[in-house]
C-alpha positions in Angstrom: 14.6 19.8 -39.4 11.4 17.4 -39.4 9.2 20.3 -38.9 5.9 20.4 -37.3 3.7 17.0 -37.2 0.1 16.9 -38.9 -2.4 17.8 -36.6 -4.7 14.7 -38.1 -1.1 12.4 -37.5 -1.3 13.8 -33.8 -5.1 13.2 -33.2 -4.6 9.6 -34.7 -1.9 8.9 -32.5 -3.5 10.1 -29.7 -7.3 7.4 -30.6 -4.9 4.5 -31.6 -3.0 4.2 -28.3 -5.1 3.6 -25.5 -4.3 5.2 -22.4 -4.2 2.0 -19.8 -2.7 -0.2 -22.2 0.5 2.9 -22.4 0.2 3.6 -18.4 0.0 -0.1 -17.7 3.8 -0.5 -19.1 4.9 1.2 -15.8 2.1 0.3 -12.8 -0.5 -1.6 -12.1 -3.9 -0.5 -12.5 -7.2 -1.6 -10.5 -10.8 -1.4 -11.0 -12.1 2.5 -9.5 -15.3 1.6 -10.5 -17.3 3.8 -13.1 -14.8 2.3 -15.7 -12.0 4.1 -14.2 -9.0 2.3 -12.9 -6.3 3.3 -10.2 -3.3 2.8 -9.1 -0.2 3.9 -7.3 1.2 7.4 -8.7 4.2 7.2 -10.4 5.1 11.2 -10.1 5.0 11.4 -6.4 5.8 8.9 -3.5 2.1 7.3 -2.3 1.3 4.3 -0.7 -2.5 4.6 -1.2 -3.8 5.0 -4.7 -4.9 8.2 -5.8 -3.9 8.3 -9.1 -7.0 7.5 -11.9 -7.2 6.7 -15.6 -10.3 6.7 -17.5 -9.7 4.5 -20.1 -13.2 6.0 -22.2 -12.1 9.4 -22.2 -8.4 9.2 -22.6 -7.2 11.0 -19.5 -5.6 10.5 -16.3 -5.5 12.5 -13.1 -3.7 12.0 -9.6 -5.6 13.6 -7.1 -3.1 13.9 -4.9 -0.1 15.7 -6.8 -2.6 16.7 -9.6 -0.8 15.3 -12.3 -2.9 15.0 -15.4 -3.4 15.0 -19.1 -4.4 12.5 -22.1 -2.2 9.7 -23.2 0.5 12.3 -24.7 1.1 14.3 -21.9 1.5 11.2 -19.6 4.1 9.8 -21.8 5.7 13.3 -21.7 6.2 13.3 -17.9 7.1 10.3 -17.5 9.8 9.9 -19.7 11.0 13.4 -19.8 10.0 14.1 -23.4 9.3 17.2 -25.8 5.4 16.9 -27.3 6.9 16.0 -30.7 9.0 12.8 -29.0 5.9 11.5 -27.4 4.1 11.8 -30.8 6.5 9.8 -32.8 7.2 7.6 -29.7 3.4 6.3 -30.0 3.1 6.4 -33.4 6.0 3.9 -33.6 3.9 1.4 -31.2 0.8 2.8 -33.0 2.5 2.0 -36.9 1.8 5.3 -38.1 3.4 7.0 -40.1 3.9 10.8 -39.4 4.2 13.5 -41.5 6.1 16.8 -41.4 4.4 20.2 -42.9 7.6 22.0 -43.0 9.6 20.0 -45.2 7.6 16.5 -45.3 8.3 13.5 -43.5 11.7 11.9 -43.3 13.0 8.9 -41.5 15.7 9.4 -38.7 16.3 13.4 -39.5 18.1 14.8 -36.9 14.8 16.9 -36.5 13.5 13.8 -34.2 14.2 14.3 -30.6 17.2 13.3 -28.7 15.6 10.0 -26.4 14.0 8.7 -29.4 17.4 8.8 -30.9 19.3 7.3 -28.2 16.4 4.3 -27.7 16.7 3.9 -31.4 20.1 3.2 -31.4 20.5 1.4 -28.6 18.1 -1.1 -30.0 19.5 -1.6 -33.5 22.6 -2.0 -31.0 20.7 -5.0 -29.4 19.7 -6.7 -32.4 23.4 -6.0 -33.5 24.8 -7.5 -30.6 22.4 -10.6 -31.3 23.5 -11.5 -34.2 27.2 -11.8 -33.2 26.5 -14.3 -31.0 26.2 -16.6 -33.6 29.8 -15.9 -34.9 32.6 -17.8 -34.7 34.1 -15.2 -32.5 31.8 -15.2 -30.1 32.1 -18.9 -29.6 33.5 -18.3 -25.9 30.3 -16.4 -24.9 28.3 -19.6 -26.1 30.4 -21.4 -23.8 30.0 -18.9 -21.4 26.3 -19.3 -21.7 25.9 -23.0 -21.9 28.3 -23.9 -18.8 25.8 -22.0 -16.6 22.8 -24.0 -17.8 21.4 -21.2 -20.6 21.0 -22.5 -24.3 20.2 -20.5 -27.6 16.9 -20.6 -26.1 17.3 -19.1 -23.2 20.2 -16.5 -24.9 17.2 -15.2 -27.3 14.5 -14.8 -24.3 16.1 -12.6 -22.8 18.3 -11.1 -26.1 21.8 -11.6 -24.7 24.3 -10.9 -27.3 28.0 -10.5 -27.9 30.2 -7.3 -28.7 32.7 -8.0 -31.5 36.6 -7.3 -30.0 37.5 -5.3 -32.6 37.7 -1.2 -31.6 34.7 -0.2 -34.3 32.3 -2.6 -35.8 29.4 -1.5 -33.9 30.1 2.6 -34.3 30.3 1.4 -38.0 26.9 -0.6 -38.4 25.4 2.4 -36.6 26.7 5.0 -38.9 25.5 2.7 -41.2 22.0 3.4 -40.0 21.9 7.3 -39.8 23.3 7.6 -36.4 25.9 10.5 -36.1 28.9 10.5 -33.9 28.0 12.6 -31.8 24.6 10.6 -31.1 26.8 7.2 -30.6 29.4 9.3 -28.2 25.5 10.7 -25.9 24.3 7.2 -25.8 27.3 5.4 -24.0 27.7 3.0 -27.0 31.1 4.4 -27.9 33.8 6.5 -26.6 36.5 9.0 -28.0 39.7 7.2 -28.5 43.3 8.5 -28.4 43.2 9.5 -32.3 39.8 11.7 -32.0 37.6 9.0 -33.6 34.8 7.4 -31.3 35.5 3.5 -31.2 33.1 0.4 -29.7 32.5 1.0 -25.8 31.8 -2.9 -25.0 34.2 -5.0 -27.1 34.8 -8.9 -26.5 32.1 -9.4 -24.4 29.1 -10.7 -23.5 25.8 -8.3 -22.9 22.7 -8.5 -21.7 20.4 -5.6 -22.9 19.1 -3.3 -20.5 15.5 -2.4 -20.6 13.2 -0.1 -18.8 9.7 -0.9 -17.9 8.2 -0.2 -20.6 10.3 -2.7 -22.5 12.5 0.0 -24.5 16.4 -0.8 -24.5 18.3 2.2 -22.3 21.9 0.6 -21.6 23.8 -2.9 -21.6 25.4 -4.8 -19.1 28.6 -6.2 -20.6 30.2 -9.8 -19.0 34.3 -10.0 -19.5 35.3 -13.2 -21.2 39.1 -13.2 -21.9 41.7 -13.2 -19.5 43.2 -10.3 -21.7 40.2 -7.8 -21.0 42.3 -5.5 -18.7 38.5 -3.5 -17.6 36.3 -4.9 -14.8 34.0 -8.2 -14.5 31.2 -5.9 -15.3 30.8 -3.2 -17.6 27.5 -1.0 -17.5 26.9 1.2 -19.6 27.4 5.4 -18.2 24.7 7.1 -16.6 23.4 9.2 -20.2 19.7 10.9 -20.9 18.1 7.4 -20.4 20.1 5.4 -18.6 20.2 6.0 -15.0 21.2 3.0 -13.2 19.5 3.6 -9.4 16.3 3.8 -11.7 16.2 0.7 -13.6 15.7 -3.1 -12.9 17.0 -6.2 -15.1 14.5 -8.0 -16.1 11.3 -5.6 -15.1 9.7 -5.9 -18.6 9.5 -9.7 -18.9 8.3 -10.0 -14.6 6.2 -6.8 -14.0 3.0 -8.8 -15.8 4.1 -11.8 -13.2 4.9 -9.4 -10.2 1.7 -7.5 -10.6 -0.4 -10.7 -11.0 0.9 -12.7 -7.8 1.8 -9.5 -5.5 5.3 -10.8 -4.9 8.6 -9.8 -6.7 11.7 -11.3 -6.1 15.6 -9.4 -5.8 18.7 -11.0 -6.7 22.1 -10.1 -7.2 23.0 -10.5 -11.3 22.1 -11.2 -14.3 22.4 -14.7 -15.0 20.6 -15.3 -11.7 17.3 -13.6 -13.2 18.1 -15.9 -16.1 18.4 -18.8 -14.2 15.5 -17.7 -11.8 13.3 -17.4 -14.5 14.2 -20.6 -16.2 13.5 -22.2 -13.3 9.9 -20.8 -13.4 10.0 -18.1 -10.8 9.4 -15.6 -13.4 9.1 -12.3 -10.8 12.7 -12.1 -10.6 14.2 -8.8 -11.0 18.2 -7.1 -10.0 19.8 -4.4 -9.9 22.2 -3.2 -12.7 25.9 -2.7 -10.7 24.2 -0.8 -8.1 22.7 -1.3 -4.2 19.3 -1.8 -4.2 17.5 1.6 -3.1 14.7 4.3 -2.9 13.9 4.5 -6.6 14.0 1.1 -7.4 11.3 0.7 -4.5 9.1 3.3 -6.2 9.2 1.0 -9.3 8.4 -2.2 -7.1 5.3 -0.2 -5.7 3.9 0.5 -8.4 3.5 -3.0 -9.8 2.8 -4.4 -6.2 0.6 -1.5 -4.6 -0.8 -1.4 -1.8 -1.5 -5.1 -0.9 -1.7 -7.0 2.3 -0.5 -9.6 0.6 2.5 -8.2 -1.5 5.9 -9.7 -0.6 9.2 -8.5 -1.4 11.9 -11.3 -1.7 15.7 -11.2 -1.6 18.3 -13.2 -2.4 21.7 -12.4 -0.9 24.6 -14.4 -1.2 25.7 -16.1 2.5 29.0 -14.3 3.2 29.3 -11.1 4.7 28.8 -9.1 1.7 25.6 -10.3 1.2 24.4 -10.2 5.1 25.3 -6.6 4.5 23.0 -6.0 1.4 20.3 -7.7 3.0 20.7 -5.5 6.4 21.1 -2.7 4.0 18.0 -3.5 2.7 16.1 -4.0 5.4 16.9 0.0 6.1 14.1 0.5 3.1 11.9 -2.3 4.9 9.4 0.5 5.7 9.5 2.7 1.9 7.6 -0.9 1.4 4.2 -1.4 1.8 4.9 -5.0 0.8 5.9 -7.4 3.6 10.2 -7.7 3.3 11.7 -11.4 2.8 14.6 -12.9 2.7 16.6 -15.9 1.4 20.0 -17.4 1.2 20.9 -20.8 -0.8 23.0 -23.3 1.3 26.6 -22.9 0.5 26.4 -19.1 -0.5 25.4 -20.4 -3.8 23.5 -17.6 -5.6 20.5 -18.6 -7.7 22.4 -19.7 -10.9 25.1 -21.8 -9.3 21.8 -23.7 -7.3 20.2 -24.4 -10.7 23.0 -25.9 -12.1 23.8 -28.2 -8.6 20.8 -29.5 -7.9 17.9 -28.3 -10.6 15.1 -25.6 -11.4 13.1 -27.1 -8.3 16.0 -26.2 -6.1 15.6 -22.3 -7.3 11.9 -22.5 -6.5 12.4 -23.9 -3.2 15.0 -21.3 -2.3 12.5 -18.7 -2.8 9.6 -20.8 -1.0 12.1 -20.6 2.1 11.9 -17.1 3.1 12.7 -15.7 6.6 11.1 -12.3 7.0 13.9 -9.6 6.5 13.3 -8.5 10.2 13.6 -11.7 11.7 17.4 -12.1 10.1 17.7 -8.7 11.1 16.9 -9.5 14.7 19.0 -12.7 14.9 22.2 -10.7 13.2 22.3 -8.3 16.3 21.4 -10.7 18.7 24.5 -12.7 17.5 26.9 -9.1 18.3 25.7 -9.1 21.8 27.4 -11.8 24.8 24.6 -12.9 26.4 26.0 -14.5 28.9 25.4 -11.9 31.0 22.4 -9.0 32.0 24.3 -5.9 30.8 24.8 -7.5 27.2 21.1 -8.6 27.4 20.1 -5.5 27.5 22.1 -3.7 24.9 20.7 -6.4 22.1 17.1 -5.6 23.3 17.7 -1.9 23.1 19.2 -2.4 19.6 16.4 -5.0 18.7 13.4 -3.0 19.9 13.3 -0.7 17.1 13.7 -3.1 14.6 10.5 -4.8 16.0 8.7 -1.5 16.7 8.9 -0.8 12.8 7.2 -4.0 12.0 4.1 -2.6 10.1 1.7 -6.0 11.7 0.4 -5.2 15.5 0.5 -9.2 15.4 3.4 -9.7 14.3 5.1 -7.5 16.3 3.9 -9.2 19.5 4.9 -12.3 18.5 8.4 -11.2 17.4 8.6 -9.7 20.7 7.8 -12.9 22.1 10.6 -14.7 20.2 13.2 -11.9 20.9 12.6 -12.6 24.6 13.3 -16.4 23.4 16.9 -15.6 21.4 18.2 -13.3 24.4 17.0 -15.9 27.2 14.8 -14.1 29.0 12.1 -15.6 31.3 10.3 -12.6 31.5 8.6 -12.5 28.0 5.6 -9.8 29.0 8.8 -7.6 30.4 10.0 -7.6 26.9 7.1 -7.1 25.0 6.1 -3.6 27.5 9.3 -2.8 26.7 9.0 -2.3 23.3 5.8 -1.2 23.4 7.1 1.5 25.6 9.8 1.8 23.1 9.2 5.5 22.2 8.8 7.0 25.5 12.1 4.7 26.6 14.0 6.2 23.4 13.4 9.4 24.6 13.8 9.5 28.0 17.3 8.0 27.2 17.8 10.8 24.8 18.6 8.7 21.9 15.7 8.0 19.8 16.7 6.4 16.5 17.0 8.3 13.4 14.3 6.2 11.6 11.5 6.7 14.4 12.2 10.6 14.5 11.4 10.8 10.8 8.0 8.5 11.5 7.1 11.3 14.0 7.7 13.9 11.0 5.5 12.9 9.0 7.5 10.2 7.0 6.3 7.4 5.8 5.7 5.6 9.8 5.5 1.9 10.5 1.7 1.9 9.2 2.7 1.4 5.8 0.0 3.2 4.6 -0.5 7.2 4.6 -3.6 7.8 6.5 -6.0 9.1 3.1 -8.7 6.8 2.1 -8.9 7.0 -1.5 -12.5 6.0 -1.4 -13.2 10.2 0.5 -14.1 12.9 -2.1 -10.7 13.6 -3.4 -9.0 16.9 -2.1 -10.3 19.2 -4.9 -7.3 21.6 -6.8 -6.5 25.0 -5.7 -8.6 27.5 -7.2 -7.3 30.1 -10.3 -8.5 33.0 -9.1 -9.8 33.3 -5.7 -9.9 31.0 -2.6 -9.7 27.1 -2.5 -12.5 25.1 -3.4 -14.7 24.0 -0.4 -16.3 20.8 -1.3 -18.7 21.3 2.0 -20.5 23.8 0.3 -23.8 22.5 -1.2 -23.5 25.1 -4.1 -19.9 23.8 -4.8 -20.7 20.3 -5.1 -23.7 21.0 -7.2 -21.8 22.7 -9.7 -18.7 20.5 -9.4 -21.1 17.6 -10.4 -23.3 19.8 -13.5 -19.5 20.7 -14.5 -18.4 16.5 -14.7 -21.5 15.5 -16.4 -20.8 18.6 -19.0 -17.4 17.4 -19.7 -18.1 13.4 -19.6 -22.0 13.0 -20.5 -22.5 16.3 -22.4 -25.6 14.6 -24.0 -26.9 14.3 -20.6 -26.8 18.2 -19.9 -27.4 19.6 -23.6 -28.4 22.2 -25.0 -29.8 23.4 -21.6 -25.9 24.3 -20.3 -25.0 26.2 -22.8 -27.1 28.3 -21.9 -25.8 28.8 -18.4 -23.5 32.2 -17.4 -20.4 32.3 -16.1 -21.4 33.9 -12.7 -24.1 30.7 -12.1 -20.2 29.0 -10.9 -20.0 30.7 -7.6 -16.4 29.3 -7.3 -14.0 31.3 -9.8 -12.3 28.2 -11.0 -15.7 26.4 -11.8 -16.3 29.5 -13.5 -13.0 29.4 -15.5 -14.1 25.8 -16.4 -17.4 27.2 -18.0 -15.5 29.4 -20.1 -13.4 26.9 -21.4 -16.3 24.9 -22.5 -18.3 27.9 -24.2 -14.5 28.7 -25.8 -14.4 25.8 -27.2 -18.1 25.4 -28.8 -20.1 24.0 -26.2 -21.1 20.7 -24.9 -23.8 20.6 -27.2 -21.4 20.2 -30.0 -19.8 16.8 -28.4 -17.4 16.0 -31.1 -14.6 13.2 -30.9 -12.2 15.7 -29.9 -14.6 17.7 -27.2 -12.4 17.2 -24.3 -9.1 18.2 -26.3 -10.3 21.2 -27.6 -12.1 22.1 -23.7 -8.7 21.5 -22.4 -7.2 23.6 -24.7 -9.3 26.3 -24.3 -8.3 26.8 -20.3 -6.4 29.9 -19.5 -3.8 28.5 -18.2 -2.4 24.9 -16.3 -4.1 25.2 -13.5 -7.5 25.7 -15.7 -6.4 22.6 -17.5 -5.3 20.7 -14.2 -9.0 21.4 -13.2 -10.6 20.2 -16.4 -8.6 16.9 -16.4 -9.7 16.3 -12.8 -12.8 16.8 -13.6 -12.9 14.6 -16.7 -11.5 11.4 -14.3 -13.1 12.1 -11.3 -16.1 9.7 -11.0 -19.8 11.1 -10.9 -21.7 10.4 -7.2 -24.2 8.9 -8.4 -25.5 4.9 -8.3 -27.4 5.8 -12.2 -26.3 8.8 -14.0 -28.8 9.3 -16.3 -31.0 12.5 -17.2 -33.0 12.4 -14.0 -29.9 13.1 -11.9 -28.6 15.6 -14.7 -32.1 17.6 -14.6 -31.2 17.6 -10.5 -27.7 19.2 -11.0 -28.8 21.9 -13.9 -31.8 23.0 -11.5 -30.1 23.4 -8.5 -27.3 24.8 -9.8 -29.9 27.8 -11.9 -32.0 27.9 -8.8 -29.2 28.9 -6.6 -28.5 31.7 -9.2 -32.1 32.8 -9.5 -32.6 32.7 -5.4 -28.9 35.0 -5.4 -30.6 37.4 -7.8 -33.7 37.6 -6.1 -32.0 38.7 -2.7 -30.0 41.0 -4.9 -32.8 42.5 -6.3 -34.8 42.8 -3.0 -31.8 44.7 -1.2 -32.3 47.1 -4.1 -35.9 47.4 -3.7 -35.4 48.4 0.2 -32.5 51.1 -1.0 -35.1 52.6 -3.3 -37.7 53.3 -1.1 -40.8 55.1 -2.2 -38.8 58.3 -3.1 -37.3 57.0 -6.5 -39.1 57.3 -9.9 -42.1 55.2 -10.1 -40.6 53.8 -13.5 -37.8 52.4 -12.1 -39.0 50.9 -9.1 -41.6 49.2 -11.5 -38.7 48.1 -13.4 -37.4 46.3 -10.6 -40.2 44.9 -9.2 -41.4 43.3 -12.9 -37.7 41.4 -12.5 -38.3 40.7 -8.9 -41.5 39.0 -9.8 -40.3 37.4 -12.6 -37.4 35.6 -11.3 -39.7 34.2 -8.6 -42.2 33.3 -10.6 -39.2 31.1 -12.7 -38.4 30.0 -9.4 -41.1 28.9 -8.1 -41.3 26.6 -11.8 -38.2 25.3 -11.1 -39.4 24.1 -7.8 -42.6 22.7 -9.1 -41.6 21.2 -12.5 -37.4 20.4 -12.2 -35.9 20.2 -15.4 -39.5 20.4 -17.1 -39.1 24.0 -15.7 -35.6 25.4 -17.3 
């Protein structure tokens, strides 16, 4: 084994990688003002952004799941690694070199964890794969290439390669490496044969490298070339640790930049159409890998796309019935979009590629340029089911056609497509139509067969809206409390100390040395109390080292403590000008409220005593009584001056 990684490697690794440049690999971010940026979550389904990175402290939160951590621990969720894979993860983007204290550092010991090892090898498999392509052998996959309009060029842009036909040669170079048979078998690179040994999984063929988001190889998509290859067209690789194939898109890495940039991403069927899409300069093109397009490849969309009025989602369906099919498939997830749903079909049935090559990288472009939105086709497919020829099949198309245009998420829109729908089924009447679906849900009901779709919008799915409801911009819902009740933001004392608590975690200079000096029962709320110990645990905020956040956060209790401290650390400060003027504001209020708590404490023990107890006691009390109102009354006169 490895052993355990040097806690100066680890803090390195964590100040060399920033933490937008790693969480911009898989959404985009936006300015939150305060140096903080936003964006969709990518742990929980939102269509409103209420996930924050603060790019100066290293942290980011999600104030609605309350996801949270520094650059490590986001790398860890999201990928599904141990804290040791994340480490050497960054430190391979960072070039550091890590070392080991139990038994010293050494390269690709089976002490390293098992996704690092299965990315590893499926990118020396890529570069592997590469380099046959030059062979002799793999002269038919040049041919392949070049009759579909893609020269060495275009082969290295997007790393296509070729898989020897022989049963071993990759298994071998990867033994060759340090990878273990049992490692080539998890991956999906090779299988067990017949004789027990494991041989080559893609052999004779062309393949296209599979890559996630963040640009890392995770599986291959593998083109047959010779009429002898007895397996299908297209070979993916199996669904392994980091290859799941309803969660990855072809082509994300090199068109999420593009896609984030203009709003609009654009869905086709294979790989040598995002080839040819991209050749041809539309450069958001993105497909599926030998799967329907679905829930979590939407997720990945939103993300890069977010919640934009002007975001468009663009498909590209082949004109037969397999591909009206997709595309009325697809229109099913119209509403999982917050992005306006299109759709586009070359003349011919031609798919992207085939258009290139006929007529020329400005015929690709202006396929995509003529879009019909995906609910207009829908419309105009079940119109074309219905005779109408005569009233009774009139009015089944509109009852199948009204929810299609009650979903559209634009009130405009809407009435104009009712409008046109009254146009396509030839009736006069158009206001009659558009009350109709306006009435839509009421009629649904009273029929007692509301759709399926419009009974989850009632239930709190995600509606026709296309947006959740939450303004981002309100004072996000703070976390459940550790011990005791729920925060309750509407308390004056609350927000006071919620704000004294920020600026002691993100401007410590701005509160110091006066904090420190502050007890834990001046935190009315128990987990703003629980924060307060974490700070004095961990030295203070006067001592505002490099690491001060790391070491606070390590200090909490427990996750929830920690949750609570990260929050706090991205959350932005309510304030036009933080400076020490407003700091001096938080720190008093938060000690006056203390003092004037005391004080009534102290007064109900002064009416218990009466005039009966010992004369030394009651003088006791009253000497605190009149001290405490003397402080203040200072406080009051002289702020901060006064502490």
């Amino acid at each position: 084994m490895a052993g355990r990684i040097n806690d100066d490697d680890v803090k390195a690794v964590r100040d060399a990688v920033p933490i937008d440049a790693v969480v911009s690999e898989y959404l985009q971010l936006r300015n939150a003002g305060g140096g903080n940026l936003k964006g969709l979550c990518p742990f929980h389904d939102e269509k409103s952004p209420s996930f924050q990175v603060s790019p100066s402290k290293g942290f980011y939160h999600c104030f609605g799941c309350q996801a949270g951590g520094d650059t490590l621990d986001f790398v860890m969720k999201i990928d599904h690694l141990s804290f040791s894979e994340a480490v050497e993860r960054l430190a391979g983007l960072a070039g550091i070199t890590l070392r080991y204290e139990e038994g010293g550092y050494t390269a690709g010991t089976s002490g390293r964890g098992e996704r690092i090892r299965l990315v590893e090898a499926h990118k020396a498999a890529a570069e592997f794969y590469m380099d046959q392509l030059g062979s002799a052998e793999a002269e038919i996959g040049r041919k392949f290439l070049a009759e579909r309009g893609f020269d060495q060029a275009a082969a290295q842009h997007f790393s296509v390669g070729y898989s020897p036909a022989g049963w071993d040669h990759l298994t071998r170079f990867l033994r060759g490496k340090g990878f273990s048979d049992k490692e080539l078998i998890t991956s999906g690179l090779a299988q067990d044969s017949r004789s027990g040994k494991p041989i080559d999984r893609f052999r004779g063929r062309l393949m296209w490298p599979i890559r996630d988001i963040s640009g890392e190889v995770v599986g291959f998509g593998a083109r047959k070339l010779r009429d002898d290859d007895n397996g299908p067209k297209y070979l993916n690789t199996p669904e392994t640790a980091i290859y799941k194939k309803s969660q990855v898109l072809y082509g994300i890495d090199l068109a999420k930049k593009e896609i984030a940039k203009t709003s609009r991403a654009v869905v086709v069927e294979g790989y040598t159409d995002v080839m040819a899409c991209h050749m041809a300069g539309v450069t958001t093109a993105i497909a599926t890998c030998g799967t329907a397009f679905g829930g979590d490849h939407i997720k990945i969309l939103r993300r890069l796309l977010m919640d934009n009025a002007t975001a468009e989602v663009i498909f590209t369906f082949d004109g037969d019935a397999a591909g009206q099919k997709a595309a009325l498939r697809a229109f099913e997830d119209d509403q999982k979009f917050a992005a306006e749903t299109s759709i586009t079909i070359a003349p011919g049935g031609m798919d992207p590629c085939d258009l290139r090559l006929a007529k020329g990288d400005a015929a690709v472009a202006d396929l995509v340029e003529a879009r019909t939105p995906l609910f207009e086709f829908a419309l105009k497919h079940i119109v074309a089911r219905h005779n109408l020829e005569n009233p009774a099949g009139r009015a089944a198309a509109l009852e199948e056609a009204a929810p299609i245009i009650k979903k559209i998420k634009n009130v405009a829109i809407q009435h104009e497509s009712a409008v046109q729908l009254a146009g396509m089924l030839g009736m006069r009447d158009e206001q009659f139509v558009v009350k109709r679906i306006a009435q839509f849900d009421r009629w649904a009901r009273e029929r007692g067969n509301q759709p399926q779709q419009q009974r989850r919008g009632q239930s709190g799915g995600s509606g026709g809206s296309g947006h959740s409801g939450r303004s981002y911009e309100d004072i996000p819902a703070p976390s459940a409390s550790p011990s005791g009740p729920a925060l309750n933001l509407r308390s004056p004392a609350h927000i006071t100390e919620r704000e004294l608590l920020k600026l002691a975690l993100q401007r410590p200079a701005l509160v110091s040395p006066a904090f420190d000096a502050y007890g834990m029962d001046e935190f009315t709320a128990p987990p703003y109390a629980a924060v307060r110990q974490a700070i004095l645990d961990a030295g203070g905020a006067s001592l505002g080292t490099e690491d001060y956040l790391t070491r606070v956060r390590d200090a909490a209790p427990n996750d929830t403590v920690r949750a609570l401290v990260t929050e706090l650390v991205v959350e932005a400060i309510h304030a036009k000008t933080v400076d020490e003027v407003y700091a001096g504001v938080q720190l008093v209020q938060v000690r006056l409220r203390a003092v004037d708590r005391r004080v009534h404490e102290i007064q109900g023990t002064l009416a218990r005593l009466g005039h009966q107890d010992a004369p030394e006691q009651l003088a006791a009390v009253q000497e605190e009584l009149w001290v405490l109102q003397q402080y203040g009354q200072r406080l009051r006169n002289r702020g901060a001056e006064g502490l």
